[in-house]
DRENKOL-353192 format. One line per field, with one value per residue (C-alpha): residue in three letters; x, y, z. Coordinates in steps of 0.1 Angstrom, whole numbers. Each point is the difference from the previous one (the first is absolute). Layout:
rest c(ALA/...)
x c(X/...)
y c(Y/...)
z c(Z/...)
END
This chain:
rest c(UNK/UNK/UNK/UNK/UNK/UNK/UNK/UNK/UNK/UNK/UNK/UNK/UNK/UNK/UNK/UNK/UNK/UNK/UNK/UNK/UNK/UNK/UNK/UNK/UNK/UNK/UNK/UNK/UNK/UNK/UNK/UNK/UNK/UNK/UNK/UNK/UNK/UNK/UNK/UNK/UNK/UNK/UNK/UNK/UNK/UNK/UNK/UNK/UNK/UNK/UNK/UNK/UNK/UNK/UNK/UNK/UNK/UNK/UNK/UNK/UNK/UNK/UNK/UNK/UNK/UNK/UNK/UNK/UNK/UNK/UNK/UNK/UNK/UNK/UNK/UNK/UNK/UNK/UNK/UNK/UNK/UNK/UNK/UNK/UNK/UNK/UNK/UNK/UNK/UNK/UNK/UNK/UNK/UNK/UNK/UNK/UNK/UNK/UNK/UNK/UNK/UNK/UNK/UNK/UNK/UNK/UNK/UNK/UNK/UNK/UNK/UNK/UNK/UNK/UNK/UNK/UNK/UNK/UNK/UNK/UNK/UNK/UNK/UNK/UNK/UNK/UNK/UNK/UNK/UNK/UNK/UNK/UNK/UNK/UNK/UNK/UNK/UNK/UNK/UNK/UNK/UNK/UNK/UNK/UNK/UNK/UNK/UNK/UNK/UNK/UNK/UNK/UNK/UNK/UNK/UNK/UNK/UNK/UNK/UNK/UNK/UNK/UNK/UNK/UNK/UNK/UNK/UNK/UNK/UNK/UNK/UNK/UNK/UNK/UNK/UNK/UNK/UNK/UNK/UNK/UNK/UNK/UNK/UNK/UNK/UNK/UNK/UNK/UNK/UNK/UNK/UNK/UNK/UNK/UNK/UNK/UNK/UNK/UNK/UNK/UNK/UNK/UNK/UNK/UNK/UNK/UNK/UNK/UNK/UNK/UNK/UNK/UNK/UNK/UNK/UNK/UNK/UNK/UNK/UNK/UNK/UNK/UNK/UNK/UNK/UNK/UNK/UNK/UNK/UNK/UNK/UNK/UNK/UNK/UNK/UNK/UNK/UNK/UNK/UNK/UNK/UNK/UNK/UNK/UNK/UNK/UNK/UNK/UNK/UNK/UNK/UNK/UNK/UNK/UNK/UNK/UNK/UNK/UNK/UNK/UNK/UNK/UNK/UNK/UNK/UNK/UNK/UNK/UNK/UNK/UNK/UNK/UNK/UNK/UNK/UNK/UNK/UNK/UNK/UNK/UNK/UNK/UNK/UNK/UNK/UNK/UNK/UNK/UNK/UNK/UNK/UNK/UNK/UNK/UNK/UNK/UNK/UNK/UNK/UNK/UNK/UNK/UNK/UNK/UNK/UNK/UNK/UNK/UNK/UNK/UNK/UNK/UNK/UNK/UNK/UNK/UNK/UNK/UNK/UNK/UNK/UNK/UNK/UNK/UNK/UNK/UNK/UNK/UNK/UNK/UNK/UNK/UNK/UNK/UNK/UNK/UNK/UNK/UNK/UNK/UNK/UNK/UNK/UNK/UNK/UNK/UNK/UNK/UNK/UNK/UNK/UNK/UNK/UNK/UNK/UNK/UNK/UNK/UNK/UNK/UNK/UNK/UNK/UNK/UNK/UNK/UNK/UNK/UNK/UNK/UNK/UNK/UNK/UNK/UNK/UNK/UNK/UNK/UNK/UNK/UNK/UNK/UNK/UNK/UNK/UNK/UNK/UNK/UNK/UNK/UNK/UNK/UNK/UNK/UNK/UNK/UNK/UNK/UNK/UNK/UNK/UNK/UNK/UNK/UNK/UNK/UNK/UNK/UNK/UNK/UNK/UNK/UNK/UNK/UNK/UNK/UNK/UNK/UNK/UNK/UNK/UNK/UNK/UNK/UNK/UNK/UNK/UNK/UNK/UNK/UNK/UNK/UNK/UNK/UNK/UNK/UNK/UNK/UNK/UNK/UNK/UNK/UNK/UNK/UNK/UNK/UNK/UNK/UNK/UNK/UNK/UNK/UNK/UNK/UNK/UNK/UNK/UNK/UNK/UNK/UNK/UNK/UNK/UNK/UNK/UNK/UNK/UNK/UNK/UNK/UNK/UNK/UNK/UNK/UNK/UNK/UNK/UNK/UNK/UNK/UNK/UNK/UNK/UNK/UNK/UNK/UNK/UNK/UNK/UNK/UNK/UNK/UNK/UNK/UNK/UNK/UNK/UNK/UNK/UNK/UNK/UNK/UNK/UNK/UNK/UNK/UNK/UNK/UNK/UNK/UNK/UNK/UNK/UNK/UNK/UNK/UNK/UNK/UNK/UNK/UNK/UNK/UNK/UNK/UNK/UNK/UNK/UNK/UNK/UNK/UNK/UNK/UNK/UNK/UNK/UNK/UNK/UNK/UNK/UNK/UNK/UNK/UNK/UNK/UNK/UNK/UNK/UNK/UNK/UNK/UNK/UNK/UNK/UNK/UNK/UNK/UNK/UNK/UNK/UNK/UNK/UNK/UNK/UNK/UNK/UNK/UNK/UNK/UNK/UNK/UNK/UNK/UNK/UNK/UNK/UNK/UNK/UNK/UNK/UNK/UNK/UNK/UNK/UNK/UNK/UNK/UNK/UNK/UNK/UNK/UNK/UNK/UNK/UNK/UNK/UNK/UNK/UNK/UNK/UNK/UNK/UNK/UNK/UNK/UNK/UNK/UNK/UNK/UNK/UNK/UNK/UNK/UNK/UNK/UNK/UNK/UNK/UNK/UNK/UNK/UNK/UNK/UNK/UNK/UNK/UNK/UNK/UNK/UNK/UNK/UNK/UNK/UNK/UNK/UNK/UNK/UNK/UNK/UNK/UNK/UNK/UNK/UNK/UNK/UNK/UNK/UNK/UNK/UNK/UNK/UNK/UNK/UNK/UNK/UNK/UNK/UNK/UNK/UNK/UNK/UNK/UNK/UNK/UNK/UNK/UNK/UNK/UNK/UNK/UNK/UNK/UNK)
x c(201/21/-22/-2/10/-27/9/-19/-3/7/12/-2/28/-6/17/3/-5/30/-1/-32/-9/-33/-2/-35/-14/-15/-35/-5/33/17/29/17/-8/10/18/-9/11/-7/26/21/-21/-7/-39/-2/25/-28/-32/20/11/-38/-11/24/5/-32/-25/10/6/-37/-20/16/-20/-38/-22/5/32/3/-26/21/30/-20/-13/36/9/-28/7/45/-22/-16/27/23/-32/16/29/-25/-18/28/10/-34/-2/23/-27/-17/-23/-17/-3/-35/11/26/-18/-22/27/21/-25/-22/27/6/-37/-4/30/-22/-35/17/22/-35/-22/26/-1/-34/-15/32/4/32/13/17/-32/-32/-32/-22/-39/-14/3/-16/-14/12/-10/-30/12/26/32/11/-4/12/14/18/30/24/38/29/10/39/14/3/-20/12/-18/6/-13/-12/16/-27/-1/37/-13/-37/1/34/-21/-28/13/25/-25/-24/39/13/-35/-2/38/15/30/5/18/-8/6/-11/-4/31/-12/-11/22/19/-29/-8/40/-1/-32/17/28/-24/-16/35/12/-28/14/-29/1/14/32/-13/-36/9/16/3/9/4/5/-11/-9/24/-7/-19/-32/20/9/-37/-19/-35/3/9/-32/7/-17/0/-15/1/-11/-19/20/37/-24/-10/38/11/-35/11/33/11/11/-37/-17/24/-4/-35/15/-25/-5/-15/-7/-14/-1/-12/-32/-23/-21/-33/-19/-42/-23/-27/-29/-20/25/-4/24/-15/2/29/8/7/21/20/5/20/20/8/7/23/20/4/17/22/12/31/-1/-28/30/-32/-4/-33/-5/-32/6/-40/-21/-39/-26/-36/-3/-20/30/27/8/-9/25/25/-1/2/27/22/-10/20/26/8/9/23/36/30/32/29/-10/19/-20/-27/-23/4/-33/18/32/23/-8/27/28/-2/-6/-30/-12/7/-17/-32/-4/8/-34/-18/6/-16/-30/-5/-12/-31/-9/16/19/-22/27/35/32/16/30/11/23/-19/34/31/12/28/-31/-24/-32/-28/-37/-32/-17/-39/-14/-37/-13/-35/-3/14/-16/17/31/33/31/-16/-10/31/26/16/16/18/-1/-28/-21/-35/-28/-39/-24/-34/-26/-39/-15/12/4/22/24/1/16/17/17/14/8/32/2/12/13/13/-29/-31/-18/-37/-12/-36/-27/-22/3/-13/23/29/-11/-6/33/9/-18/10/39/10/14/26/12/20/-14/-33/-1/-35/3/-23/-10/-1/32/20/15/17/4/33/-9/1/43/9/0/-4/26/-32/-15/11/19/-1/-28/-9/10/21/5/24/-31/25/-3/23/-6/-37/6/8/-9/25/28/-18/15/36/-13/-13/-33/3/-32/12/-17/-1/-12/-7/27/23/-15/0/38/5/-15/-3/-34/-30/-16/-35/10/35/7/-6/14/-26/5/10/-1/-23/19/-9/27/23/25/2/34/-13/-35/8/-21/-28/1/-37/-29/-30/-24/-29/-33/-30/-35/-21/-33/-32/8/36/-15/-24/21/26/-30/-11/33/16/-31/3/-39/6/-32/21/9/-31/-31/-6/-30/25/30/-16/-8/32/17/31/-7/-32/-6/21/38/30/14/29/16/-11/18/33/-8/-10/35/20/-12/10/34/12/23/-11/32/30/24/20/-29/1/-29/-25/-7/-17/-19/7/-20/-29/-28/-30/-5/-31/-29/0/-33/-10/10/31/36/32/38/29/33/26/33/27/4/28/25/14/26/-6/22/30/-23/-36/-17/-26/-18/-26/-29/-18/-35/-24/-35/-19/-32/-11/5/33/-9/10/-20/26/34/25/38/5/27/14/37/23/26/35)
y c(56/-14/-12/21/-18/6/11/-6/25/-8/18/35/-12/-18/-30/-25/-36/-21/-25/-25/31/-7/10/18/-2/27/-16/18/-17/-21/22/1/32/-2/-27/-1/-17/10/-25/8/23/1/-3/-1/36/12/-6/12/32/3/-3/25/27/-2/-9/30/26/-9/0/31/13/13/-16/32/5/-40/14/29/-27/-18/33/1/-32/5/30/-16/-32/22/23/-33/-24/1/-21/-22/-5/-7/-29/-12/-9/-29/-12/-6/30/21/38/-3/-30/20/31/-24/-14/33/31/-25/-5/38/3/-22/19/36/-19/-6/32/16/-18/-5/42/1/-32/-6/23/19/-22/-37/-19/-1/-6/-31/7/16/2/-32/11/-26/14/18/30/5/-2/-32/0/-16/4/-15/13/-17/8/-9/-30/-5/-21/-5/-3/-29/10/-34/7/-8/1/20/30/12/36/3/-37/15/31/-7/-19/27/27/-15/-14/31/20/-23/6/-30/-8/-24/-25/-5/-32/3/-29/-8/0/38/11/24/24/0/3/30/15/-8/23/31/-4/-1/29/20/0/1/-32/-7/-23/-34/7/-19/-32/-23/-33/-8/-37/-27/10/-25/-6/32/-19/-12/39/8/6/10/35/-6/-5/-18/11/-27/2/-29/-34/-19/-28/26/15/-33/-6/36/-3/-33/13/-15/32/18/-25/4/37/3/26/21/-15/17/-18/13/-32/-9/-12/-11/34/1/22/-1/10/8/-23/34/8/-7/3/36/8/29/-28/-26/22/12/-37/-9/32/-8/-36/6/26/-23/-28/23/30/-12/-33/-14/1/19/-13/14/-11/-15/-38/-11/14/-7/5/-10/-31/16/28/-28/5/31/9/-23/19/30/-7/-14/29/24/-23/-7/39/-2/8/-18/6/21/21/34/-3/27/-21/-33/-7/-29/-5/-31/-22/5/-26/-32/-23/18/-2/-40/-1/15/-19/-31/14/8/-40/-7/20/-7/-33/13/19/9/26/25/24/0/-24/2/-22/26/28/30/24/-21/-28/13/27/-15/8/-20/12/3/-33/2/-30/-15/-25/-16/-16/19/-18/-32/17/2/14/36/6/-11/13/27/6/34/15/16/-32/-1/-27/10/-21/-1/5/-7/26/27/-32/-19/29/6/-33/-3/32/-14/-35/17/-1/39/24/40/11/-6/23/2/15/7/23/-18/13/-28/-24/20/-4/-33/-2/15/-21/-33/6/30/-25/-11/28/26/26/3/26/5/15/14/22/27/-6/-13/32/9/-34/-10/-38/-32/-6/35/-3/36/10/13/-35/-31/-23/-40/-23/-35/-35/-4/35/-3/16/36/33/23/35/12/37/3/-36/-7/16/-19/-28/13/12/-18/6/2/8/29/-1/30/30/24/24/-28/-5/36/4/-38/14/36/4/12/-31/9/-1/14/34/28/32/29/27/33/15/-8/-34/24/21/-24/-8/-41/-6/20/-26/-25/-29/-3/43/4/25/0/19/24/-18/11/-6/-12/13/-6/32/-12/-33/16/25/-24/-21/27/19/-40/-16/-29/0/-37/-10/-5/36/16/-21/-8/-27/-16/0/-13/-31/-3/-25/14/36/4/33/26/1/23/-8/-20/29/25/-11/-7/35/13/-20/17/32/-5/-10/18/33/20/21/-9/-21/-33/-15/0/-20/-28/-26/-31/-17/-39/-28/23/-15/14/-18/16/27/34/13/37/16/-27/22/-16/6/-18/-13/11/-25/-4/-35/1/13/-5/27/-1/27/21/26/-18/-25/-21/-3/-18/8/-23/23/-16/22/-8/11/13/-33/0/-31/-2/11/2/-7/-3/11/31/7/33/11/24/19/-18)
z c(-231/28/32/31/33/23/38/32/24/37/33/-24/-25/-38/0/-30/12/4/-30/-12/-29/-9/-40/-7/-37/-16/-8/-34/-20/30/2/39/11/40/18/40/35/31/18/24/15/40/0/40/1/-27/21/33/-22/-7/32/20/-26/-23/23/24/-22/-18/35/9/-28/3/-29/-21/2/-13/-26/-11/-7/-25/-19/-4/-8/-29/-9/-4/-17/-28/-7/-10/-15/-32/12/13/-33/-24/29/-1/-39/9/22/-31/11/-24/4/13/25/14/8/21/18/4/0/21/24/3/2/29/20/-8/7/38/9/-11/22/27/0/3/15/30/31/-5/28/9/10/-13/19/-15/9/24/43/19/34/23/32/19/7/-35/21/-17/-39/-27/-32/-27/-24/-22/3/-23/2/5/-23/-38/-29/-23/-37/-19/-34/-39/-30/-22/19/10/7/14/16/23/5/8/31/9/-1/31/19/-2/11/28/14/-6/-23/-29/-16/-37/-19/-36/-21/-17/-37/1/26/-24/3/36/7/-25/23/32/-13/-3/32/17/-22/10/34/22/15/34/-4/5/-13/-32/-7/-32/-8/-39/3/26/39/17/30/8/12/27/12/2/32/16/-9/-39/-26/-29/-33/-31/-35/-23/1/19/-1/13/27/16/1/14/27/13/8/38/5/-12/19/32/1/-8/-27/-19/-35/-25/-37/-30/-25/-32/-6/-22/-10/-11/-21/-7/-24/15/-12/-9/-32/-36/-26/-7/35/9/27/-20/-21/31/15/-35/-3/36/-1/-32/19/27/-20/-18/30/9/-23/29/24/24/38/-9/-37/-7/-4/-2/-18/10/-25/-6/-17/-29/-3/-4/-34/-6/27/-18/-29/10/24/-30/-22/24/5/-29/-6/28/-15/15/0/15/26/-9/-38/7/-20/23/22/18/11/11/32/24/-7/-26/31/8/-31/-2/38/-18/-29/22/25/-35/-4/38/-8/-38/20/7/-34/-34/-11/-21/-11/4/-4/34/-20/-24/0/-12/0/4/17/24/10/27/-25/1/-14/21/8/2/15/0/26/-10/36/25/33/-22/4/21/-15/-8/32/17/-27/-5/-32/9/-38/-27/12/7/-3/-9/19/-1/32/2/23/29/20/-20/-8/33/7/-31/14/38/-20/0/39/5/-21/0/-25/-11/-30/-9/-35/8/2/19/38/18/-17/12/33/-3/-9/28/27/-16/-18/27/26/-28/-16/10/-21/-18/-35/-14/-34/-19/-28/25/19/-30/-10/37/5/13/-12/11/6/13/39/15/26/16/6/14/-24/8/5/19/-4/-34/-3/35/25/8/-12/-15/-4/9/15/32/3/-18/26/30/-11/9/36/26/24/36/22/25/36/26/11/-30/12/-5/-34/-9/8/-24/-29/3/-4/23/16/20/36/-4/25/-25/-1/7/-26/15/-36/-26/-21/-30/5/7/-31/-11/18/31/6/20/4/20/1/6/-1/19/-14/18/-5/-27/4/-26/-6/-19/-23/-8/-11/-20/-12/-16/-15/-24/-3/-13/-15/23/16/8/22/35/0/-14/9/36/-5/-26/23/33/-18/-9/30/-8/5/19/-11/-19/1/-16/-32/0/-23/23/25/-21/-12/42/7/-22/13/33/-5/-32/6/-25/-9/-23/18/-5/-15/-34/-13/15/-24/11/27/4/23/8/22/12/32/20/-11/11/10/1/31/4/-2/-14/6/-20/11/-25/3/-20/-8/-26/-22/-33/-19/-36/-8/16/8/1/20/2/36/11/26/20/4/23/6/33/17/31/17/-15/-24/-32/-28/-30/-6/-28/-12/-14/-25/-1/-23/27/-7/15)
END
């Protein structure tokens, strides 16, 4: 088969670099399967073109329209994911390794169009917290937002996952506004060119949204500026080079790293070898060394287990292993494929050699072929390490392959030490059943790993497991592991805007972020909001409500009618000696209940359904006698379909004296 000649994609045109071809091996039988370059191209032109076409065009989008382009841009993934597998057995992927590299990829872009739809304002900025009164009398306030920034994105990224380890950056970039350019690393790049393709095919993205580079960045560094982020996965030894930049440093530009580290996994000290948990902590272990042929960010590389468990975890371990079948990747019967390229695999055995310093090697010959020798094969390596506090190499070593060293622990303490030895990493596992372990684990380890994952006979079945970050929670971790965060929600798309604190009176404020802020003019409603269609509400529209006296019978009344005969609304004695009451008072639910009454229209209008109170407080009793009246506002809108919308009510309930007694957002769907 003759090798594809891979193109970059800059200033909206695919253009093959200008000579230095690159040859890329097929990692199953050495075959060239792509040759690349990105020379000759103008890396300067391709962050301006970023900056003044994609960055625009993005920001003039509202967070779901930006979530409706990546729907698509799934949807254009997973109608082509074929093409993307038969690539990926060159990778030296299996079927199963693929799927979590490509389906997870597509996954992560439908995790965030989903919550961007529901979790983002249809709108351009979003609100972070809540309003700080900064004056007496409320006509200076404060709040903050984040805003796009206006730059580019620079994704620099790893070789063993083409697909999801692109995508999962582009999926909070492109959320948050903000364009990108996409360097692959060169060894895999076949695949993410190949996905590049059907995201640009799929026509949805502005023109300058999307940029790759299938070869070296040139001098792109030197391009960048305050308003670009720069996102890195790989090693920690690249990062420190990219981080130290003069240019990074200069700028102050966002850097974000997601490194390799040095994962942990523990057995709890509660398991035995007939415990489900001990059972669970091989299986997962095993997996671990062989998904991807080890080549896991998140693979486990230690192993913790109670000293008495040592070789009864040994055993087991090589039991499982040792049924692991290796070989090419498109064989149906193959549980492991190929390491990425032959110097990969010469790079691991060469680590194997660093760490077989500190132990012995209890199954496996890193040396030998197990498939052929043009093939980068090489067979699981289990480890054991007698002395781990004795030790240096495994804790500082990574050997990025199906590598992973067993090590011994005393007590909760120990393992907890054992575990931060490695000085940061992206994940840490627990297989226990014993909950105050876990949360010993928590309180001692937390501050050095990214992510926690207890395990257990009861969560094992639903389990994600320990390597599979979630797009819905943050992926990175401290110290080794390169201390950013990739990913994480909406957390995740933060990290491509920036925070400003706004200042000013709150009809400024309102106007900034088109919300009701407390303090803004309002709008008196001449007719009821009720029957007032979504697109036809504008905010701040409010009611004011006729007021509703309370009485001893109501209260009463709604004791026996609901079952709730709580002391402090039957029992006069009871509630007098209460210092919060002093004698009996309303039911909270009676005035939601007394609320609703006064402000409801009862007839069918525009209203279609209410469905939700959020941030309720009850802030001061109501006694018998007392009357209430509510404040009805519009606070803010959100269209969820062409002919439906979402709108929000800020409801406030006062008393005679006009103080308030309960308040809260109501959530009502409107006809548009």
């Amino acid at each position: 088969m003759k090798p594809i000649t891979l193109q970059n994609y800059a200033e909206d045109n695919w253009v093959a670099g200008s000579g230095g071809l690159a040859e890329l091996r097929s990692a199953v039988n050495g075959d060239v399967v792509a040759l690349t370059s990105s020379q000759g191209l103008d890396f300067g032109a391709m962050a301006r073109f970023a900056r003044e076409h994609g960055g625009p065009a993005l920001r003039a989008l509202t967070f779901h329209q930006r979530a409706l382009m990546l729907k698509a841009l799934a949807e254009a993934l997973t109608a082509k994911k074929e093409e993307l597998y038969e690539l990926s057995y060159n990778t030296g992927a299996t079927k199963a390794d693929s799927w979590i590299d490509i389906d997870g990829g597509i996954g992560t872009f439908a995790v965030y169009q989903g919550k961007g739809r529901r979790e983002l304002p249809n709108e351009r900025i979003l609100i972070d917290g809540n309003l700080e009164a900064l004056s007496r009398n409320g006509t200076f306030q404060g709040l903050h937002v984040y805003t796009s920034m206006q730059g580019v994105a620079v994704h620099i990224n790893a070789f063993n996952f083409p697909v999801w380890g692109m995508l999962e950056k582009l999926a909070p970039t492109f959320l948050a506004g903000m364009p990108a350019i996409v360097k692959p690393a060169s060894a895999t790049s076949y695949l993410s060119e190949a996905a590049v393709r059907i995201m640009l095919e799929a026509n949805v993205l502005p023109k300058g949204a999307l940029q790759l580079i299938v070869g070296s960045t040139g001098d792109l560094f030197e391009h960048l500026t305050m308003q670009d982020v720069v996102s890195f996965t790989g090693s920690a030894a690249t990062a420190a080079k990219l981080k130290t930049h003069p240019v990074i440093t200069r700028e102050s530009i966002r850097f974000v790293a997601e490194q390799d580290s040095l994962n942990a996994s523990v057995l709890g000290p509660d398991a035995t070898p007939e415990s489900p948990e001990f059972d669970l902590f091989i299986k997962e272990v095993a997996k671990e060394m062989t998904a991807k042929a080890g080549q896991k960010c998140t693979a486990i590389r230690r192993a913790l287990v109670p000293a008495a468990l040592l070789d009864a975890a040994q055993a087991a371990l090589i039991a499982r292993l040792e049924k692991t079948t290796i070989g090419d990747p498109r064989d149906e019967a193959t549980r492991m494929g190929a390491l990425v390229s032959v110097s990969q695999r010469q790079d691991v055995r060469d680590k194997i050699a660093e760490i077989a310093r500190d132990g012995a090697i209890v199954y496996g010959d890193p040396s030998a072929a197990p498939v052929n020798e043009k093939g980068a094969f090489i067979s699981p390596v289990l480890m054991r390490c007698e002395k781990p506090w004795d030790a240096r190499a495994v804790h500082d070593v990574e050997a990025f392959g199906p590598v992973s060293t067993l090590l011994p622990y005393k007590d909760a303490a120990d393992a907890i030490a054992l575990a931060n030895r490695g000085r940061g990493s992206l994940v840490m596992s627990a297989f226990t059943y014993d909950t105050e372990f876990a949360r010993e684990l928590v309180l001692g380890a937390g501050a050095f790993h990214g992510r926690l994952a207890f395990i257990d006979r009861d969560s094992a079945k639903e389990s994600t497991g320990h390597g599979s970050p979630m797009p819905h929670m943050i992926h990175g971790g401290p110290g080794r592991a390169g201390g950013g965060e990739e990913m994480g929600g909406i957390r995740g798309v933060t990290h491509y805007m920036q925070r400003s604190a706004l200042q000013g009176h709150p009809r400024v404020l309102s106007a900034i972020v088109k919300r009701y802020v407390v303090g803004m003019p309002v709008e008196n409603a001449e007719q009821h909001p009720f029957r007032r269609k979504f697109h036809d509400l504008p905010i701040g529209y409010q009611l004011k409500t006729k007021a509703r006296e309370i009485t001893l019978d109501d209260i009463e009344h709604f004791a026996h009618f609901t079952g709730d005969t709580f002391y402090a609304h039957m029992d006069e004695e009871a509630a007098k000696a209460n210092p919060l009451f002093g004698g009996r008072v309303a039911h909270g639910y009676l005035i939601l209940a007394f609320a609703a009454g006064l402000f409801v229209d009862p007839d069918p209008g525009p209203v279609l359904a209410n469905y939700g109170l959020d941030n309720l407080r009850f802030v001061k009793p109501v006694k018998p006698g007392d009357a209430i009246q509510v404040a009805l506002t519009v606070k803010d809108k959100t269209l969820r379909k062409p002919d439906q919308g979402e709108v929000r009510w800020d409801v406030v309930v006062t008393n005679r004296d006009g103080d308030t007694v309960a308040a809260y957002d109501l959530l009502t769907m409107n006809a548009a």
